[in-house]
Structures are given as structure tokens and as C-alpha cells.
N, CA and C of each residue as an Amber inpcrd file, in Angstrom:
protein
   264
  71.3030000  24.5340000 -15.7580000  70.8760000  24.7520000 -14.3930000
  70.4540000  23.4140000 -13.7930000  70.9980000  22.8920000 -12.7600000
  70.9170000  22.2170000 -12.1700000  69.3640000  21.9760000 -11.1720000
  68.3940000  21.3480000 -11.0720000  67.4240000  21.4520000 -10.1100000
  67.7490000  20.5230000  -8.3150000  67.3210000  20.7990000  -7.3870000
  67.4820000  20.5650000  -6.8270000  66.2740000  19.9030000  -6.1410000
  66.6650000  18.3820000  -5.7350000  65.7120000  17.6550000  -5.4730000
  64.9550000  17.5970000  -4.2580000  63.5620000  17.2840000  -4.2820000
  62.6830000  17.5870000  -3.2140000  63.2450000  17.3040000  -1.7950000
  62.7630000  17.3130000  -0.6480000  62.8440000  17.0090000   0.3590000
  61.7640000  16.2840000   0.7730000  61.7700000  14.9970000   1.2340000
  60.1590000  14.4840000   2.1710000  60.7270000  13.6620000   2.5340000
  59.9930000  13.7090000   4.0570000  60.2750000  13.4040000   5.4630000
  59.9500000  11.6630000   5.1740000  60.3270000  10.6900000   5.7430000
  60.1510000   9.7060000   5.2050000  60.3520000   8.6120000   6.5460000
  59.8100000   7.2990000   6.8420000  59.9010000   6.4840000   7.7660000
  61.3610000   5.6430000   7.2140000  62.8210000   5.7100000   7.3950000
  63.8190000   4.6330000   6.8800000  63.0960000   3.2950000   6.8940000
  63.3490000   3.1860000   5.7620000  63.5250000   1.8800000   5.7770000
  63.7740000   0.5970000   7.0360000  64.7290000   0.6910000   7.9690000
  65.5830000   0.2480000   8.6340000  64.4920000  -0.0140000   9.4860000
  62.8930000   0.8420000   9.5940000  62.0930000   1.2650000  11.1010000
  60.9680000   0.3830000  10.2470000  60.8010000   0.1340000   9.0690000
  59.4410000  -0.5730000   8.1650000  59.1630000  -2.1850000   9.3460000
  59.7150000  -2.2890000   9.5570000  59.2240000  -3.6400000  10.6010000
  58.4910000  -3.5570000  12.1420000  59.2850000  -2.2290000  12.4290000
  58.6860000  -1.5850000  13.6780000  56.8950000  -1.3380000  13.3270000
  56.9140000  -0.9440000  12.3040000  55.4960000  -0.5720000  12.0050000
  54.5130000  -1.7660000  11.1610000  53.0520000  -1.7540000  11.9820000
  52.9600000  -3.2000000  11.1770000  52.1320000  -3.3190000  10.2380000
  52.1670000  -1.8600000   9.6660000  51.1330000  -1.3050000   8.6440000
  52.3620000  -0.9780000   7.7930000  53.3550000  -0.8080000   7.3600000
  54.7510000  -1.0430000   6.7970000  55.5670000  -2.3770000   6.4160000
  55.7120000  -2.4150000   7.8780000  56.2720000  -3.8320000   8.0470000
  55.2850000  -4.8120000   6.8440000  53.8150000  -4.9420000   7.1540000
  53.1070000  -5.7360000   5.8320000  53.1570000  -5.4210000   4.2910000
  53.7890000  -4.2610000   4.0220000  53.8760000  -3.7080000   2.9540000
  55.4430000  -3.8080000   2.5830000  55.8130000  -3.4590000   3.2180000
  57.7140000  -4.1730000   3.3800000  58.0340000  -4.9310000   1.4640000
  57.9160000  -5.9030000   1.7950000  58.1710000  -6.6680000   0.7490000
  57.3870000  -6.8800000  -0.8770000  56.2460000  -6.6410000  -0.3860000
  55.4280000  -6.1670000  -1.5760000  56.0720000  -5.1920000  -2.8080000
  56.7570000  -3.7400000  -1.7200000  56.6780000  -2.5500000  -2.1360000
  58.8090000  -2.5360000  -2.8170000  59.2920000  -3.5440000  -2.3690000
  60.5050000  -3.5520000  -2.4620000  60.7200000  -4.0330000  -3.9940000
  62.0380000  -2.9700000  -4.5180000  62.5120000  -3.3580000  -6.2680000
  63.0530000  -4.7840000  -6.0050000  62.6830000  -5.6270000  -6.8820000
  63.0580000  -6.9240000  -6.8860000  64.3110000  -7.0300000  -7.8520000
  65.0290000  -6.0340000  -8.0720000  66.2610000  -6.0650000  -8.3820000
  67.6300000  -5.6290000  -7.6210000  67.5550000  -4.9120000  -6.9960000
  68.3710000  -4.4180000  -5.9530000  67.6010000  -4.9380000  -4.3170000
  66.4390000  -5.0000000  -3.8890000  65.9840000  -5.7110000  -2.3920000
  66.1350000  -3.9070000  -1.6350000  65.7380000  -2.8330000  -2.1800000
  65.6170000  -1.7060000  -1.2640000  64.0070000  -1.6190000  -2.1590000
  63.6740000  -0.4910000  -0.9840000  62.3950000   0.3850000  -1.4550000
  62.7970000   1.4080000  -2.3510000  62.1880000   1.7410000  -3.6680000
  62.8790000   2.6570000  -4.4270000  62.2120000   4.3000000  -3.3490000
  62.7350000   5.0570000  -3.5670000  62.3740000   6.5520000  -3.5650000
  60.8900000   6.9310000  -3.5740000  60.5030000   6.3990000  -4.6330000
  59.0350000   6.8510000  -4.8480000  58.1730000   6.2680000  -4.6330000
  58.1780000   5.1240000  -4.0430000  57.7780000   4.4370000  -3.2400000
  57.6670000   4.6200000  -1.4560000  59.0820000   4.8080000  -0.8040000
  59.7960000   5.0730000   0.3800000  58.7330000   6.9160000   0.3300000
  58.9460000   7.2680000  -0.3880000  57.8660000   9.0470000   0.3930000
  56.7810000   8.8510000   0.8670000  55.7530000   7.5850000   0.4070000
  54.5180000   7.5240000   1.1380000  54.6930000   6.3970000   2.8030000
  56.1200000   6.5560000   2.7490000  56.3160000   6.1220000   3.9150000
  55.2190000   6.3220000   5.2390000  55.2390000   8.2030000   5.1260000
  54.5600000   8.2670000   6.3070000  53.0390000   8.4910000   6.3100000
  52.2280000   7.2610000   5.0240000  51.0730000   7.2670000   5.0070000
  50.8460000   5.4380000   4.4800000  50.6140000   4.9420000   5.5760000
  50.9720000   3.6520000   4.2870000  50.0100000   2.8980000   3.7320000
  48.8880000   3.8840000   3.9590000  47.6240000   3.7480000   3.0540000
  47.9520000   4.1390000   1.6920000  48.5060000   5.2810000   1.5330000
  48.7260000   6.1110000  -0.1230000  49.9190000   5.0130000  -0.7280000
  50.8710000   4.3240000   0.3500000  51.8810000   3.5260000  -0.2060000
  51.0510000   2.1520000  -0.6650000  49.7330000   1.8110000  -0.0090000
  49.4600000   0.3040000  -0.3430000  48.6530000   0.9960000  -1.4920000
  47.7960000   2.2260000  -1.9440000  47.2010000   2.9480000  -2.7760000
  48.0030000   2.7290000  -4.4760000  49.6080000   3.0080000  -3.8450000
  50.3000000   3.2430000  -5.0950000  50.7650000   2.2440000  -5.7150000
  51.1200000   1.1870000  -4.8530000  51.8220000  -0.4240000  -5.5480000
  50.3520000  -0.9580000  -6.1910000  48.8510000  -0.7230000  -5.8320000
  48.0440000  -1.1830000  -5.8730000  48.0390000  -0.3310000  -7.7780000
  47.9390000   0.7150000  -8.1290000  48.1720000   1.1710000  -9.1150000
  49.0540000   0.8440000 -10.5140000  50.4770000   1.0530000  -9.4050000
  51.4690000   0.3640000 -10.1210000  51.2830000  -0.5970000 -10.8050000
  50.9760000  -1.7980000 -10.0030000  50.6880000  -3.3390000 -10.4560000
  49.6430000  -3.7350000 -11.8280000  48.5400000  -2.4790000 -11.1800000
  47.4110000  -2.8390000 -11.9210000  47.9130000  -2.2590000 -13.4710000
  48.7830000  -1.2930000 -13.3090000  49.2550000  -0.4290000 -14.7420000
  50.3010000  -1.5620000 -15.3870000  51.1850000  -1.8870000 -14.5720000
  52.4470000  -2.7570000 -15.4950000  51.4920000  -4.3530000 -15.1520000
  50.3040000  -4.9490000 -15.0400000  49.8720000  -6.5570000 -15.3100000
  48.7030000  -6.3820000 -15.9420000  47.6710000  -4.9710000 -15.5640000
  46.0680000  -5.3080000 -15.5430000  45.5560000  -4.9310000 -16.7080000
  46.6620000  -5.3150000 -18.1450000  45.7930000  -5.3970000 -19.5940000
  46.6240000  -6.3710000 -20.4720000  45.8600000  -7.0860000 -20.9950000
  46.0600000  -8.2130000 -21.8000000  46.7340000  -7.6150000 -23.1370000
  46.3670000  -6.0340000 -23.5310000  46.2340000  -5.6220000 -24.7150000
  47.6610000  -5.4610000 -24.7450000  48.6600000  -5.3660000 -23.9400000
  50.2000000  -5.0850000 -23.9310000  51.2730000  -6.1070000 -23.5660000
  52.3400000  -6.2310000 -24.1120000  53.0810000  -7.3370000 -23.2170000
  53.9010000  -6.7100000 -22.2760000  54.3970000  -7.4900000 -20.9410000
  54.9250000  -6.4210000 -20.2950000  56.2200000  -5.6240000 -20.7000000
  57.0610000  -6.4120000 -21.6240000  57.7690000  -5.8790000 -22.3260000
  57.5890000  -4.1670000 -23.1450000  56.4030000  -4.1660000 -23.5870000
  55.9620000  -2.9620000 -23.8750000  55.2700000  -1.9730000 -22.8120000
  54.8550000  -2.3100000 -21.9040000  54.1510000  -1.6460000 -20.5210000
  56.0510000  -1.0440000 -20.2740000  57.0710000  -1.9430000 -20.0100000
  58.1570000  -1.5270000 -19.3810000  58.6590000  -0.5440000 -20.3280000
  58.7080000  -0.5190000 -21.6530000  59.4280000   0.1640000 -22.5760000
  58.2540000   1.9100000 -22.5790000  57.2950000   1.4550000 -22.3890000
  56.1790000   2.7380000 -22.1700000  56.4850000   3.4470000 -21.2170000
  56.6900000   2.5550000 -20.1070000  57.2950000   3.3890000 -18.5590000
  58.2470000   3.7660000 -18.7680000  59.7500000   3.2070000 -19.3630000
  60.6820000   3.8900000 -19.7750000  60.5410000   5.1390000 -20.4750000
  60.3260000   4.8530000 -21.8010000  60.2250000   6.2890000 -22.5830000
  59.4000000   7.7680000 -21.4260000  58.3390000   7.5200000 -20.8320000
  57.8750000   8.4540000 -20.1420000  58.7120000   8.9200000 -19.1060000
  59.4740000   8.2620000 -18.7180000  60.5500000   8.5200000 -17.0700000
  61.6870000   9.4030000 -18.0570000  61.8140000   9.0030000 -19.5200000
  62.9310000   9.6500000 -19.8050000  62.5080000  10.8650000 -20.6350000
  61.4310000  11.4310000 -21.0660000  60.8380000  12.4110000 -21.2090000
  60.6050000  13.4840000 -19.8610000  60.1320000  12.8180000 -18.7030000
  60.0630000  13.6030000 -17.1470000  61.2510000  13.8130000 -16.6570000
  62.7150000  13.2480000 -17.0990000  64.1450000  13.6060000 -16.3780000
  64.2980000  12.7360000 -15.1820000  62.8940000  11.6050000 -14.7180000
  63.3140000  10.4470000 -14.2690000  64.1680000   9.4150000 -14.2700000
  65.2360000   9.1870000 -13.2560000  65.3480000   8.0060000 -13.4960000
  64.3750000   6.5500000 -13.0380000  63.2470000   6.9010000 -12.8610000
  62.1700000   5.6200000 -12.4320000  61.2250000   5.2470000 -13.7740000
């Protein structure tokens, strides 16, 4: 059975400059491998308090312990995304 993926309303990308509470978050929030906003990132579009909330998280989870290398922070995030049916 196939699931079918959420729906949320979202600011494109294309409009993140128009806004300058976006627009400042713009580049921060962008995959530095491809240059888009991923998905799960792009949904707190239309709050961009919860979006500066979540990179603020993010960051602190994959830099803010000495006790891991990021090599292992990334391989941790992996294994969990592929246990949830994520691809993130």
C-alpha cells in the first residue's frame, strides 16, 4: 500500500526574497548540495519563526557536541530517516 503524501500550503521558493523575514533565512536554510530549500524545511515557509526555530535545531544537533564526529551525527541521521521511510 502505497501512502500518500501530506499536503502543506507553503510560500515557493521563487517569493522567499519578496519576504524579508524569508528572504534573511533564504540561504541559511538552503541544501548546500543541490542550492534548493529541501521540503522540510520549505513547510515552515508560512511561519518563518518555526523555520529560523528549526535550522536553529538542526545545526545545533548535526555541530553542538564534541562527543560525535559529524561523520557519525550524518550516519545517525541516516539510519533514523531510513527506519521513518524518509528520504531526509
Amino acid at each position: 500500500m502505497m501512502k500518500n503524501p501530506a499536503w502543506i500550503e507553503i510560500v515557493p521558493e521563487t517569493e522567499w526574497a519578496n519576504d524579508d523575514s524569508l528572504g534573511r533565512l533564504l540561504e541559511k536554510v538552503k541544501d548546500q548540495e543541490n542550492g534548493r530549500v529541501d521540503n522540510i524545511m520549505a513547510v515552515h515557509s508560512i511561519n518563518p519563526r518555526s523555520l529560523e526555530a528549526h535550522s536553529a535545531i538542526y545545526s545545533s544537533a548535526m555541530s553542538g557536541t564534541a562527543s560525535l564526529r559529524k561523520v557519525e551525527r550524518e550516519l545517525i541521521a541516516f539510519v533514523v530517516s531510513l527506519e521513518n521511510s524518509c528520504h531526509y
